[in-house]
N, C-alpha and C positions, 0 to 999 in steps of 0.2 A: 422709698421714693413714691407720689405719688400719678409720677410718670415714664413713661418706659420709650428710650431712647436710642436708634441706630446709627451709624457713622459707615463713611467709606468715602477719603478727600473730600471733594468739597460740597459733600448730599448728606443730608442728614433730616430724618423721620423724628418727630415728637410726637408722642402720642399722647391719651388716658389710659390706664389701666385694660382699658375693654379693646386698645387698638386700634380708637375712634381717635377722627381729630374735629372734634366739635368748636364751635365760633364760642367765646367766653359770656356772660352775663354781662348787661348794660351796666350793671357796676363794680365789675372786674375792676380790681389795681394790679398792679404789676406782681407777677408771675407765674410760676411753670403751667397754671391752669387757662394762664390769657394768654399765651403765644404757641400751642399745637400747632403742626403744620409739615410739610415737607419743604424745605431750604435749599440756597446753592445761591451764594454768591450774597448772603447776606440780604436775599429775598423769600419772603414768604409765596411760594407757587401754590404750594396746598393749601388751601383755608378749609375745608371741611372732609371727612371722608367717613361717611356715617352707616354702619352695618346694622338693617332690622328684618326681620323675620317676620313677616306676617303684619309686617307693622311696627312689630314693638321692638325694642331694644332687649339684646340676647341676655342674658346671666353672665357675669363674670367667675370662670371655675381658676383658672389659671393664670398669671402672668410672666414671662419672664423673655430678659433680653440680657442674660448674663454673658452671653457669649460677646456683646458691643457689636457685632456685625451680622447676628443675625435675631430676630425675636420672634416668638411662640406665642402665641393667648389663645387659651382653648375656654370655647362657652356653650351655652346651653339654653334652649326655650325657656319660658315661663309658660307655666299654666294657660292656656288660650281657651276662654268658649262663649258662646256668643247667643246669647238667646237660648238659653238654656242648653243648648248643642256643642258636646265636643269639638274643637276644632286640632287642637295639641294639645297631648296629657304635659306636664308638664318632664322637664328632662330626658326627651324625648331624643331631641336632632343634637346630637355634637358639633361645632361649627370651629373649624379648628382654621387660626388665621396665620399664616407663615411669612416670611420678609428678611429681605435680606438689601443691601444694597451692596453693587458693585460697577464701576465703568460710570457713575454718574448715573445710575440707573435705578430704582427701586424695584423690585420684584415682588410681587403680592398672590400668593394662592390662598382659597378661603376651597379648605376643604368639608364639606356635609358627610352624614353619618347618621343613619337610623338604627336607633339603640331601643326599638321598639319591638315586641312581635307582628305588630300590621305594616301593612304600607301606608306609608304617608305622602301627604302632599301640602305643598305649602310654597311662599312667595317670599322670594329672597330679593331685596332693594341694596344697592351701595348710591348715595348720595354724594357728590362731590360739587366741591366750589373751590375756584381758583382765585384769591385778591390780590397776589400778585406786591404785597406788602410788603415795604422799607422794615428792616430792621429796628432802625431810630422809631418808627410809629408803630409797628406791633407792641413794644417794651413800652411806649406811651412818653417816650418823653420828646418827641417833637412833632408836629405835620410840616408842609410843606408843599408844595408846586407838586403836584404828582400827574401820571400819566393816565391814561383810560384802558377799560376792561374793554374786551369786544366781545361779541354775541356766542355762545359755545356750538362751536359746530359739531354734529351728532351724525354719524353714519354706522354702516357696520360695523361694527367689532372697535368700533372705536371714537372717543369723547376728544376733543381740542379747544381748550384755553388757551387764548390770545390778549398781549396786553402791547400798548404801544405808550413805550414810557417818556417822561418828562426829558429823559438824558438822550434821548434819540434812540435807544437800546429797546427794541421786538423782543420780548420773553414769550416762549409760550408753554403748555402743558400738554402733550399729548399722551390720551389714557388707550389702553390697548389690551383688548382681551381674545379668549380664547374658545370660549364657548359659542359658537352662531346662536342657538337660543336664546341669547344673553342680550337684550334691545334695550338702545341709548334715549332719553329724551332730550328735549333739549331743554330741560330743567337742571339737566347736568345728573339723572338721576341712570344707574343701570338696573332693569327689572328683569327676574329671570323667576321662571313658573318651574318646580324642585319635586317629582314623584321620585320616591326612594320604595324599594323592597324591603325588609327585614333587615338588616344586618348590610346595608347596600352602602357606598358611598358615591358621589360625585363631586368632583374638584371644578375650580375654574380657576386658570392662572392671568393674572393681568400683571400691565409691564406700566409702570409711571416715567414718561422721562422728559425731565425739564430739560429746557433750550434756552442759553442766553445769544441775540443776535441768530446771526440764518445756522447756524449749524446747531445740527440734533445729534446728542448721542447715540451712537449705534448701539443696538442690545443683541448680546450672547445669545443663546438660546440657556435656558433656564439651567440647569445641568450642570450645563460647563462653563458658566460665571461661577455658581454654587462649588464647584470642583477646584476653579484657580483661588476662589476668594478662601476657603478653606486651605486649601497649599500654602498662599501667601501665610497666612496665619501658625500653621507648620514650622515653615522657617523660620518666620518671626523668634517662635518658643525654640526652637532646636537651635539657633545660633546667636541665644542671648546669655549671657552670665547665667547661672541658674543657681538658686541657694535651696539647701535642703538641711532639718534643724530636729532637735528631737520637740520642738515647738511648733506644732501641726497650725495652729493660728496664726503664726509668723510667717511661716509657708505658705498659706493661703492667701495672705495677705499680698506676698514677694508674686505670687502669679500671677495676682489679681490685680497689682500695679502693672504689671509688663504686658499683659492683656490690653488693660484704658490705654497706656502710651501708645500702642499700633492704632488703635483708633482711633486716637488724637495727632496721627500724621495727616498731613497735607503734604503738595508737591508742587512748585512753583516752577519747575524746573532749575533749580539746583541742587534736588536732593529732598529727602523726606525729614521735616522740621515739624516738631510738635506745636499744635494750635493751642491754645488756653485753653477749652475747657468748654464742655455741654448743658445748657443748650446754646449761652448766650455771648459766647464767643468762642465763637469755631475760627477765630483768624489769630494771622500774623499778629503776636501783641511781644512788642519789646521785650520787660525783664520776666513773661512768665514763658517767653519761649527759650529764651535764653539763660533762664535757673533749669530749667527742666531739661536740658540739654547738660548741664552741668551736672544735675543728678546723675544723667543716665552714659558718663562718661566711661566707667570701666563695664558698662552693659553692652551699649551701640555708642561707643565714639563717633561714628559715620555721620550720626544725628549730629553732632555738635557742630561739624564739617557745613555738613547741609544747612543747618541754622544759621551759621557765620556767614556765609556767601547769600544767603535770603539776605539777611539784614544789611550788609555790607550793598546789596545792589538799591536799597535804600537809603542809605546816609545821606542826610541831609548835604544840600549844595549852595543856602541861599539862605538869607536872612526873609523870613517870613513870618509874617507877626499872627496871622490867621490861621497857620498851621502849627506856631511854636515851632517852625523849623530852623536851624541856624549849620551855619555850615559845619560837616564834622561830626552833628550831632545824628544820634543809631535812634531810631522810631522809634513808638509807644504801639500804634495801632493802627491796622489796615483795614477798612472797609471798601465794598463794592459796590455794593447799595445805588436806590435812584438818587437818595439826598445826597452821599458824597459822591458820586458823578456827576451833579449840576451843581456841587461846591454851597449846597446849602447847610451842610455840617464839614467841617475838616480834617476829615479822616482818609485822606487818599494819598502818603496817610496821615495819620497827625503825630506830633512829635514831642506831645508833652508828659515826658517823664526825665527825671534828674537822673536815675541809675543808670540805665541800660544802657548808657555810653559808655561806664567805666566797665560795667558788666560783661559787655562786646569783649572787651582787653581780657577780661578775668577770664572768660571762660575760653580766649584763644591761644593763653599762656598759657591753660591746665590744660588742652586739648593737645599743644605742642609737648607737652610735659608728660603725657602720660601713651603719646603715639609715639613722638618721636619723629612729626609730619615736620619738618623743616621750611618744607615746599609751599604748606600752605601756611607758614609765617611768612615768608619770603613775597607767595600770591596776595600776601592781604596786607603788606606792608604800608601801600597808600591809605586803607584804610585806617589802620593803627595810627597813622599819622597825623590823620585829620580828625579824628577821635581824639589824640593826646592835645592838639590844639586846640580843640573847642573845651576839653577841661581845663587847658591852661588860661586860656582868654576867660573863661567864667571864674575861674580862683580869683585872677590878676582882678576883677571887677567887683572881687567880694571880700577884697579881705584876708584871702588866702584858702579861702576853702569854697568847695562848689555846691552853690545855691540854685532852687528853682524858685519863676516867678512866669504864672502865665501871663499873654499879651493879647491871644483869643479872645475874642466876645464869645466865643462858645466852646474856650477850653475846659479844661481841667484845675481846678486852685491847689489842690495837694498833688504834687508829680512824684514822690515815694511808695513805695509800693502798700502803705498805707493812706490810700487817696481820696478818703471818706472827708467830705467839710470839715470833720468835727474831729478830726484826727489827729491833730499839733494842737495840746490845751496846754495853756499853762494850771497851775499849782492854784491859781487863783478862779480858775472856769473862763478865763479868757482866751480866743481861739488867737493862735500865733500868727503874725501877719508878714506877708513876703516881701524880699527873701527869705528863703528857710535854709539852712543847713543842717542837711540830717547824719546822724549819726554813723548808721549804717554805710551812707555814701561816700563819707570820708574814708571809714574804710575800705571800701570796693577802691575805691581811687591810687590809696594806697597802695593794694594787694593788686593791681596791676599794673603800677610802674614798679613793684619790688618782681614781680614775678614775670613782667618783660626783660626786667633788666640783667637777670638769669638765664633767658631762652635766648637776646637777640646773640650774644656773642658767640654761640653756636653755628650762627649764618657764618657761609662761607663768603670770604671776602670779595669786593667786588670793587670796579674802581667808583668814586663821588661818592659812595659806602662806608659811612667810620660805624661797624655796628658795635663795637667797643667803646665806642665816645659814647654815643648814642646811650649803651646801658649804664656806664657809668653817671650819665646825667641824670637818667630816671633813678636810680640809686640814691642821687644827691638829694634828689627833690622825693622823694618816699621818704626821706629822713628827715628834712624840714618838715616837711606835714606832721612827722609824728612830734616833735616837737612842739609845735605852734597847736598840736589837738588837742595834746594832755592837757597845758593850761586853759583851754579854753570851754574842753566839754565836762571837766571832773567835777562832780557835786559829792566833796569831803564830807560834809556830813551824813548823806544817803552811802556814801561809800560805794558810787556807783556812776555810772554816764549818765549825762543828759537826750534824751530824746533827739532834742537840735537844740539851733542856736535861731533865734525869731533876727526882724528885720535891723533890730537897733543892736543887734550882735548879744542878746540876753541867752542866759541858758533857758529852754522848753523843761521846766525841772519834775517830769511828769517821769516814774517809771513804767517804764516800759521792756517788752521783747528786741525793740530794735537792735543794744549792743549784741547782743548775741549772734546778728548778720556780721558784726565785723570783729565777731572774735577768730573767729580763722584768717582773720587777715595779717595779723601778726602786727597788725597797728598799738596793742596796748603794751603798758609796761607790766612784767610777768608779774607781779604782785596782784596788779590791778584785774587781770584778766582773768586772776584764783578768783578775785573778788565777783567779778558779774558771774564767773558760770556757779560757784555758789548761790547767787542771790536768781539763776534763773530756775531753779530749782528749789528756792524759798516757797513757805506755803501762799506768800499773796500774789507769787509770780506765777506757779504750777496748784494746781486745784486737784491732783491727782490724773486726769485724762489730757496731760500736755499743758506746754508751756503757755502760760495766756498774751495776748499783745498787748493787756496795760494791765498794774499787779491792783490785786483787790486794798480798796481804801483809798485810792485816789481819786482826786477830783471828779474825774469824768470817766471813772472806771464803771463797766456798767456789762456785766455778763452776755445780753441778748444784743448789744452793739456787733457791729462789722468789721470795724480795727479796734474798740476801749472795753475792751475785756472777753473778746471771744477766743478759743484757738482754734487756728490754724495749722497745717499739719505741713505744709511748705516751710512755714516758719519755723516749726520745731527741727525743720530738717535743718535750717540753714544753721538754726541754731548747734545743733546737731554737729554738723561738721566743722563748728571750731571746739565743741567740750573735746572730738576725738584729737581733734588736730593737735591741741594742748594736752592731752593725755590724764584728762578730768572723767576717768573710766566711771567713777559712781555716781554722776553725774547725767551720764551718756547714757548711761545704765536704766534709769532714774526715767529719763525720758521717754527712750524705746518703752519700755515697760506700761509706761500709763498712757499712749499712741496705741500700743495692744489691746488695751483695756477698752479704750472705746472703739476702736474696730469691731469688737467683738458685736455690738448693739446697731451694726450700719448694713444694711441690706448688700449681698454679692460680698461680705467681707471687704468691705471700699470704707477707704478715708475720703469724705466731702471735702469740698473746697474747706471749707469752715465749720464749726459747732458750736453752740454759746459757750459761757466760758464758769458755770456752774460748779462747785466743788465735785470731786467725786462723790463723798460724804452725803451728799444731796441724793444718789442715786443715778442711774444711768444718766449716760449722755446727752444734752436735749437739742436738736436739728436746731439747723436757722433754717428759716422756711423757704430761702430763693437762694440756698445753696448749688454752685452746679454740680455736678457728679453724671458723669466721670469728671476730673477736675485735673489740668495735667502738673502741674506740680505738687499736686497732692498725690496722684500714683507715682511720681519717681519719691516721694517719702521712704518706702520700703526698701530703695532700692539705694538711698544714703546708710539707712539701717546696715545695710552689708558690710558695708566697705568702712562703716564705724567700729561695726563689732571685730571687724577683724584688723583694723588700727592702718589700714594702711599707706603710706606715706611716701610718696614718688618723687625721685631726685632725678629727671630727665637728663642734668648733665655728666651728673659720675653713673649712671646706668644702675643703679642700685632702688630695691621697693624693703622698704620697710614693712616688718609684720608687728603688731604688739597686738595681739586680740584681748578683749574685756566681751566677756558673754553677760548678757544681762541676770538680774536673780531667777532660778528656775531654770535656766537655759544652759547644758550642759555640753553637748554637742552642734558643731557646723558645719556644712559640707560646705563647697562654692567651687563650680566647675566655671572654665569659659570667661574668666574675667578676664576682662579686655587692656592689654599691655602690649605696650610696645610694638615688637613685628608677631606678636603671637597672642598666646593665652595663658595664664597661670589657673592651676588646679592648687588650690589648699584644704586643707581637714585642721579643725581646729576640736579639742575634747579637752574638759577640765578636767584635770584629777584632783586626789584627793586633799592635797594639801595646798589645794585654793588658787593653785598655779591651770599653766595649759600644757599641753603637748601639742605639737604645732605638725603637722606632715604636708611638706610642697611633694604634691605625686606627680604633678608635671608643670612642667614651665618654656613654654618656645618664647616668650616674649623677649632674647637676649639681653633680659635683666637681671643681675645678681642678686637673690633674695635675702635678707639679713632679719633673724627674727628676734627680739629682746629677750624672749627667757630662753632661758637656757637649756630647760628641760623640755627641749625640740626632736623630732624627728627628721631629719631630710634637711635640716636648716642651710643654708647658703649653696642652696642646687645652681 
């Protein structure tokens, strides 16, 4: 990465490499190098923060921000002299810059270090500026009504940016340091005059802390933020699932996901819900909070809980054409921003995506299914309800299947989680026109009225309550769909799905990744479903580093695209948990395996949101350049990996978990402590032996579910 980025709810540091956040060049286009800055609320507070020495800009020796919550960059002088006169030899002064955020807080010490035999002396400047920038106009895609900067107020110990914005909302910045020799101007600049002894060091800690409206974050004293914000992180890792493999890059990978995931919480108050993804959406976004949640279901169910009740306190109540809002219907995406508070973009929030309604249901039927939470099917029943009616009133208006069509003047045209313009082509390079019915969504729709209609009859009865009628109906109508799908999306000759179905009801006859979101759905007929997880493992589907989102040779397949030929590492997941769901082990296999392979070439051992979609054969993996990373459904990837390799499969109502483990090739041993079931936890050990089978050992299990493993050649089976 060519930037290095901190998190902690809703604050988040972008920097350069050096630590700096510099204003872009006058002909910057969009990304990671045009939007530097410190965040909170989908505003840019920091617009510059500039470290020079004597003037010049230090060396870059170090960078790293592996840990997501806290980052390091250590640098160094250049050569200084002036008029034929030594001023600093070079590599001279260590200037070592430390950061962390906690409480809405950023914490910054820049600590000095003469690595010289003489004493030195020399002029230390931090440079800041505050623009106090929309999100929509940093990323460059809209201006609008905006508010005014005011004058920076300069005293002791401490710098103040003031903005009075467009929405009536005071944001300010106030900088705060530590050093009294340390004088502000009101350039916005801090100067401090640096005599070091030999071998001497002097620190200065300064504290950043954005304000939206009159109240300011309180700040810890340095220490003991560093101390809880470390603890939190603790626990995080000590009471998550944890997998350990005789595959040391699997491992790293598994930690390295559950690391990004804490990072990518936020808290609304109902709970810690993963945001999308760094740098450029750090919010509330429909289906990637709500697949990532779904990943991380036998890790933190708790998440899934939290997600639900976020989204649920959002649902749509109102036919609105400007927001894509309809009643029923579960968000796309939440901003706070100046432009959506004075409603000159529609994101407060906006509501245009096709899945995340049925998705809402999917992941509160597998959250009931693998807890055992009654309470919160029962708590979220209106919700469920008003969900099932806005997918039924969109079937009844299309046909029988659920279509999007935006109405925004400044929506979204594609609402599938492939949302790129150019993303529904037909066979002939024509872009499909709306309504769209995608593939995958029919699925999801499916796999939650098949899998509500399993969990409601659970509920305990109540009177005006038939919740027996109730699943028998969804029952009914899961099986019409799947009737009314086969004929409509199977392309016999490809021996495969359709993408979608465009607005005059045509097949989109482009292959693609998409069936493979709704092979776990149980939507396909078994034949059919050998057929796709086959062909998603073909050579022009899989290039060797993951499954690609359109297979090479088609029309509008094109490697360096964003949805026509790149992969994505979400997608293989999703793909992912129907090869296990269907017991397509070489397949599963197939997949984990070349997600390994490019992990290997990605800095922190992180999967990016995305990577072209290049053979392996070609050589290493090649970036997309405005990929985010951390990216959060690409860290719970890893952590689908688990619960594939070890086949697992939850029957909430008879209390039984199925084991069938498939270890990928090379991978011979599995540990997996702490997965999350039931009222408890299950511990399994999975080891292949020789004759190509596993031996399976459950060493502990409180989750009061009956384990059932398929081979035979088991230890401890049915604990």
């Amino acid at each position: 990465m060519d930037y290095r980025v901190i998190k902690d709810n809703d604050l988040f540091l972008l920097t350069d490499l050096s630590g700096d956040v510099i204003p872009p060049p006058a002909d910057a286009g969009e990304g990671q190098q045009a939007g530097y800055g410190l965040y909170r609320s989908d505003t840019r507070f920091l617009s510059r923060m500039e470290l020079l020495i004597n003037g010049r800009k230090p060396i870059v020796l170090s960078s790293e921000a592996d840990q997501n919550y806290l980052s390091e960059t250590v640098l160094t002088n250049p050569h200084m002299e002036e008029d034929g006169r030594l001023i600093l030899w070079r590599e001279s002064v260590e200037l070592r810059r430390t950061r962390f955020i906690y409480g809405d807080v950023l914490y910054d010490k820049l600590t000095m270090t003469n690595f010289s035999p003489a004493q030195l002396s020399f002029g230390i400047s931090l440079r800041f500026e505050a623009d106090f920038t929309d999100m929509f106009v940093v990323r460059g895609f809209m201006g609008g009504k905006l508010g005014t900067t005011e004058t920076p107020e300069a005293s002791a110990g401490a710098l103040r940016f003031g903005y009075a914005g467009a929405d009536g909302i005071r944001r300010a910045l106030r900088i705060r340091w530590d050093d009294p020799e340390a004088v502000a101007g009101e350039d916005g600049t801090v100067r401090m005059a640096v005599t070091l002894a030999p071998g001497a060091a002097r620190s200065i800690e300064l504290l950043l802390i954005p304000s939206v409206g009159d109240v300011e974050p309180a700040a810890a004293p340095r220490e003991e933020a560093l101390a809880r914000l470390e603890a939190d992180y603790e626990r995080w890792v000590s009471t998550s699932a944890t997998l350990e493999t005789d595959n040391p890059q699997l491992d790293a990978l598994y930690a390295r996901g559950l690391l990004d995931l804490r990072v990518l919480l936020n808290d609304e108050g109902h709970g810690r819900f993963p945001v999308a993804g760094l740098p450029w959406y750090a919010v509330l976004f429909g289906r990637d909070s709500l697949i990532t949640a779904l990943q991380m279901l036998p890790v933190r169910p708790e998440v899934a809980l939290a997600t639900l009740r976020t989204m649920a306190r959002y649902q749509g109540e109102r036919d609105d054409a400007w927001r894509d809002e309809q009643p029923g219907k579960i968000m796309h995406e939440m901003r706070r921003g100046e432009l959506a508070n004075t409603n000159q973009v529609p994101f407060t929030p906006y509501y245009g995506t096709v899945d995340a309604t049925p998705l809402f249901l999917v992941l509160l039927a597998e959250y009931v299914k693998w807890t055992g939470d009654l309470s919160a099917l029962r708590e979220l029943m209106p919700n469920v309800e008003a969900a099932l009616g806005w997918i039924d009133r969109n079937a009844e208006a299309a046909g029988g299947f659920v279509t999007y069509h935006s109405e925004s003047a400044k929506g979204i045209a594609n609402q599938g989680w492939k949302d790129s313009a150019d993303s529904i082509v037909h066979r002939d390079g024509e872009y499909a026109k709306t309504p769209i019915a995608l593939v995958e969504v029919q699925g999801y729709v499916y796999q939650a009225k098949r899998l509500l209609s399993e969990q409601l009859p659970r509920l305990p009865e109540e009177p005006g309550h038939d919740w027996r009628g109730f699943a028998a109906r969804l029952a009914e109508e899961a099986e019409t769909l799947r009737e009314r799908f086969e004929a409509a999306f199977w392309m016999e000759e490809e021996g495969y799905y359709a993408i979608a179905l465009d607005r005059d009801g045509r097949q989109v006859r482009s292959v693609t990744s998409n069936p493979g979101h709704a092979l776990a759905s149980g939507l396909f007929a078994p034949e059919r479903a050998a057929a796709v997880a086959k062909r998603l493992t073909a050579p022009d589907l899989y290039g060797g580093y993951g499954i690609r989102t359109m297979a090479e040779g088609q029309t509008g397949y094109n490697p360096m695209s964003y949805h026509d030929g790149s992969v994505w590492p979400h997608d293989n997941s999703m793909c992912l948990m129907g090869l296990a769901a269907g017991g397509f082990s070489e397949q599963s296999g197939t997949v984990i395996e070349g997600l390994l392979a490019a992990a290997a070439h990605f800095e922190n051992a992180r999967l990016p949101e995305l990577f072209c979609g290049y053979a392996k054969a070609r050589g290493r993996p090649v970036r997309y350049p405005v990929a985010c990373s951390p990216q959060a459904w690409a860290a719970g990837t890893p952590l689908v990996m688990l619960t594939a390799m070890l086949g697992l499969a939850v029957d909430g109502a008879s209390g039984t978990v199925r084991i069938a483990p498939a270890l990928p090739p090379g991978m011979n041993r599995l540990q997996a402590r702490r997965i999350k079931l039931g009222a408890g936890t299950l511990d399994v050990d999975v080891q292949r032996d020789r004759e190509g089978g596993y031996q399976v050992g459950v060493v502990g299990n409180t989750s009061g579910f009956a384990v059932q493993v398929d081979d035979r050649r088991t230890a401890g089976a049915n604990v």
